[in-house]
N, C-alpha and C positions, 0 to 999 in steps of 0.2 A: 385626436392625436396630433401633434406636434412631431415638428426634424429641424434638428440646427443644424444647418448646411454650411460646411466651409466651402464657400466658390474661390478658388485660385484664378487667377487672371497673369499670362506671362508676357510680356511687351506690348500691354494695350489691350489684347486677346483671351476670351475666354480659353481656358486652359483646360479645366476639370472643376467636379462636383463631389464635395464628398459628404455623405450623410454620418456626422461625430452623437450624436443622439437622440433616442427618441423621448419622448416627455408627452404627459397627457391634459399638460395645461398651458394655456400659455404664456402666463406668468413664470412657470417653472422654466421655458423654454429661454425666453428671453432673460432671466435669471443666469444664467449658464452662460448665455451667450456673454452677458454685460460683466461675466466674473473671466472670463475669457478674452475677453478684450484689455482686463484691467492688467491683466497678467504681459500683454503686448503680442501685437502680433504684425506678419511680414508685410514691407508693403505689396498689395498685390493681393490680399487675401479678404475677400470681403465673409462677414459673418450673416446669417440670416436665419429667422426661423417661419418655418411656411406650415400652413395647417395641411394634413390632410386628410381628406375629405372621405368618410364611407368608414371608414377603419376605426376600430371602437378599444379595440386590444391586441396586442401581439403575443407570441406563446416562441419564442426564438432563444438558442444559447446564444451567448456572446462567443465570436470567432477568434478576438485578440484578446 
């Protein structure tokens, strides 16, 4: 399992983390992220997708 994480950074300073999706490959992940990036994004806001580790499937509603 994959997470695209937006890390926000404010005056230099990590700010926050936010996890915008989960993905179960990482082609898809990075896919996401490179179409997200194409669209433009703030400075300050770095994009990243991190494996992680143990986790095979999720079973969650979405909240938003």
């Amino acid at each position: 399992m994959w997470l695209l994480l937006f890390i926000f950074i404010t005056n230099g300073e990590f700010d926050k983390v936010e996890i915008r999706e989960v993905h179960y490959g990482e082609k898809e992940c990075k896919d996401r992220g490179n179409y997200a990036a194409s669209l433009g994004i703030p400075e300050g806001l770095v994009l990243s997708c991190i494996k992680l580790k143990g986790v095979l499937k999720t079973n969650a509603k979405k909240l938003q």
